[in-house]
C-alpha positions, 0 to 999 in steps of 0.5 A: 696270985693275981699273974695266976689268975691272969695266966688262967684267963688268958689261956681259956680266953686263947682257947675259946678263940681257938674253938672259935677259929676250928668252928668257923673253918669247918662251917666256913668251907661249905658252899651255899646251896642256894646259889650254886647253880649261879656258880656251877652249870647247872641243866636238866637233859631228857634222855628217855620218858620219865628218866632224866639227868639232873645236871649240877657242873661244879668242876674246876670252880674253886671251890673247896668243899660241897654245898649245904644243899642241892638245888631244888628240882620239879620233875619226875621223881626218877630223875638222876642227879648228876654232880661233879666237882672235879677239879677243885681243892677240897681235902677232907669231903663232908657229909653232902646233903640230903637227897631222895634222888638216885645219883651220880658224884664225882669228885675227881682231881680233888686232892683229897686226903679225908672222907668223913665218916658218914659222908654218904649217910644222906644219898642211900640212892647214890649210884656211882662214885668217882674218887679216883687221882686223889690222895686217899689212903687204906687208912683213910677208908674205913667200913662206916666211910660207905654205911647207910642210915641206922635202923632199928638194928643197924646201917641200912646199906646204901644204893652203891653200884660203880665205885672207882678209887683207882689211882689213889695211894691205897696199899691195903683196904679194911677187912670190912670196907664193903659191907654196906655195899651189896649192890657193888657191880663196879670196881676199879683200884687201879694205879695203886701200889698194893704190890701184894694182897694181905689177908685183909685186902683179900678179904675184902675182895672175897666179900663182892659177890655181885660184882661184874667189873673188876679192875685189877690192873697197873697194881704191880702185882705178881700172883693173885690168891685163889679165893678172891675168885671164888663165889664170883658168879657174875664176873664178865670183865677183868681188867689184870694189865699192867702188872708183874705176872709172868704167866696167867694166873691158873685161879681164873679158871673159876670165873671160867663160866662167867667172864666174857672180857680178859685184858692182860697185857703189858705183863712181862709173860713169854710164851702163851700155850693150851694151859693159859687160859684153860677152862675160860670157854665163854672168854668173848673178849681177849687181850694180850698186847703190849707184851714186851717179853712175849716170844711164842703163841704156842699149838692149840693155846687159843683152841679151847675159847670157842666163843671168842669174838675178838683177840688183841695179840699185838704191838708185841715186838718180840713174837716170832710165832704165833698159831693161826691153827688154833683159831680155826675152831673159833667160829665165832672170830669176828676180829684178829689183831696182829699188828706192830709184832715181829711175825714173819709168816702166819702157822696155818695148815693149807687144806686141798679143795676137797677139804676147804671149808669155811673155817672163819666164817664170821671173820671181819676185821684183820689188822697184819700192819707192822711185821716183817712179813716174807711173802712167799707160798705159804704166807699167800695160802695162809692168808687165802684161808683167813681172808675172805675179800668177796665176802661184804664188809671185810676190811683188812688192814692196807699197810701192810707190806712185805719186807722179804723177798727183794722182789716183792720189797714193799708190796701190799698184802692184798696185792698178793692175791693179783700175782702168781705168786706160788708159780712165779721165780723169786730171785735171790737178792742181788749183792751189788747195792743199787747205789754205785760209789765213787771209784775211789771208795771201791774195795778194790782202790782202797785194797790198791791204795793202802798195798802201794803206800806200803811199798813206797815205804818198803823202798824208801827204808830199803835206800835209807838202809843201804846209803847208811850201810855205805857210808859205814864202809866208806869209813871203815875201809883204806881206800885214799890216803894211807896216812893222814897229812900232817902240817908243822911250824918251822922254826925261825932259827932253822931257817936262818941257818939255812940259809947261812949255808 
């Protein structure tokens, strides 16, 4: 009875010590508020009249979760509490402390793993929230990680407007994850492997109605479902490269009124043609760079953005051919980038002089760098209908050079417009090299050499032949000697009588 009860003693008395050690980990981790601005970099910086930046640099300080409390601030009540602790090992991130004031929260490089529920509960003014190269998961955000304080009937939302989770281990996101969120304008979760919108991911994506900025991109994905786009009146950027789409997704023609900026490059697309970006008509901003696949931008694909102010269609080592044709509607074309592609001429009709016009009227910025381009009438007209060089301000792009013909090998683009170009002889390009080689590494000496090693040898099997062929005769036949000289031993009593007689 007594080990009994020795046994219960020293089990109760572990387990307290055990409560004692979770309790002193989970206060020990908090920083003291009072002092981190003598740990941290801590300022205030005056950007406008009453709108000032409260400053609280805590990154890379070692520091292993938030502090108990902010710093005490006198000032305007609009000032912007600006707190970053990026850099610093904190896993799970706690409650941070009250505060009236509107704020920026950064926690970036923080390997974390777990937000506690209502981490946010005590900054309803927060307005930007950076989490992004951490660990966090879809099981790790749930709908109460971002829900306000309660009231009478339930959370009241939270100020939250930016909100940046990309590069994280996210593959899904709860149904529910953004209901205290109404203000979200900002959202980015790129670099997650979500591969493939489940229906509670899209779900969730279907519940921002006034979001602006949509990241998308490095997600691996191949298609995106049609109702993620609807009731998104208010989507002007869409970021979407980087991903698996092998042609532009059609559903985007239903943000066609709204969105100002597309990025899709780095996608394995081939051709662009007039579907790709059909009923996208206020597009302001477009890029398709960085495509390694993309071969052909076909007839009128561009024609229909009549708003388009700058396109990004390079370091696409594939494409051959690309429409210039289809920009001259675009009056409002202020850039055109086609750098680092494999472009050869530009596809541009040539008007007479009764019929020329100023087609790209706006056009400032022409980047042409990096292609094999073969300089002959065509490129020279095509370029005299982009380029406006007696216009102030135009800039276009001097490293880029002619590769074809052998006459004009290197020479500048601009340096086009100096020579008579569409009257002037081009010659074929020689076949002699410029460089001589030795005489002895001529076609003709080596042609010469390897005929007389073979004769040599022709002969010299030719007399090895015929001496063995002799020599075979010579045995064969009876010439010299009829018979063989044969020599005997005489015998010793032959001769004695021999000479006896």
């Amino acid at each position: 009875m007594r080990i009994l009860l020795r046994i219960l003693l020293l089990a109760f008395f572990s387990a307290f010590c055990v409560h004692g050690a979770t309790i002193e980990d989970d206060e020990a981790p908090f920083e003291p508020g009072k002092e981190i601005c003598t740990r941290c970099n801590c300022a205030l910086h005056e950007t406008k009249p009453n709108y000032n930046h409260f400053l609280i640099d805590c990154s890379a300080k070692d520091m292993h979760n938030v502090p108990t409390e902010w710093p005490s601030i006198d000032g305007s009540p609009d000032i912007i509490i600006v707190a970053s602790f990026s850099g610093n090992e904190i896993n799970t991130l706690h409650r941070l402390p009250q505060a009236d004031y509107s704020m920026h929260f950064s926690c970036r490089h923080c390997e974390l793993k777990v937000i506690e529920v209502d981490a946010f509960l005590d900054v309803p003014k927060i307005l930007r929230l950076d989490l992004s190269w951490n660990h966090l998961t879809g099981e790790t955000l749930r709908s109460d990680t971002f829900r306000g304080r309660f009231s009478t009937k339930s959370y009241e939302p939270i100020a939250l407007e930016e909100l940046n989770l990309s590069h994280n281990q996210i593959r899904s996101l709860e149904r529910k994850i953004f209901e205290h969120l109404p203000r979200l304008k900002t959202l980015s979760l790129a670099h997650n492997p979500v591969k493939e919108f489940d229906p509670m991911t899209t779900a969730a994506l279907c519940s921002l109605p006034k979001i602006e900025h949509l990241d998308l991109s490095y997600m691996s994905l191949s298609a995106i479902p049609d109702e993620i786009f609807q009731q998104k009146p208010k989507l002007r950027e869409l970021l979407l490269q980087g991903n698996d789409f092998h042609a532009v997704p059609e559903s985007l023609s239903q943000v066609g009124k709204s969105l100002k900026s597309l990025y899709i490059g780095v996608n394995p697309i081939e051709e662009l043609t007039e579907q790709s970006f059909l009923g996208l008509t206020n597009l302001v901003h477009l890029n398709v760079s960085f495509m390694p696949n993309l071969v052909e931008v076909r007839e009128h694909t561009f024609s229909e953005l009549k708003h388009l102010e700058m396109l990004m269609c390079s370091d696409n080592p594939q494409m051959t051919k690309f429409d210039v044709e289809s920009l001259r509607s675009l009056k409002s074309l202020r850039e055109l980038h086609l750098s680092n592609c494999s472009l050869k001429t530009l596809n541009i009709e040539v008007k007479g002089k009764d019929e020329q016009q100023d087609d790209f009227p706006k056009l400032r910025l022409l980047k042409l760098e990096s292609n094999p381009w073969h300089c002959d009438c065509g490129l020279l007209s095509a370029l005299q209908e982009l380029e406006h060089h007696g216009r102030k301000g135009f800039y276009s792009d001097d490293r880029a050079r002619c590769a074809t013909p052998y006459d004009l090998s290197g020479t500048l683009l601009p340096d086009l417009f100096k020579e008579p170009l569409c009257s002037m002889e081009i010659r074929k390009t020689p076949r002699i090299p410029i460089y001589e080689p030795a005489s002895f590494l001529r076609p003709k000496s080596i042609v010469l050499s390897i005929f007389s090693v073979i004769a040599v040898v022709a002969i010299g099997l030719a007399v090895g032949c015929t001496i063995v062929c002799i020599k075979k005769k010579l045995k064969q036949s009876d010439f010299g000697f009829t018979t063989p000289v044969r020599y005997t031993t005489v015998r010793e009593s032959f001769s004695t009588t021999t000479s006896v007689a």
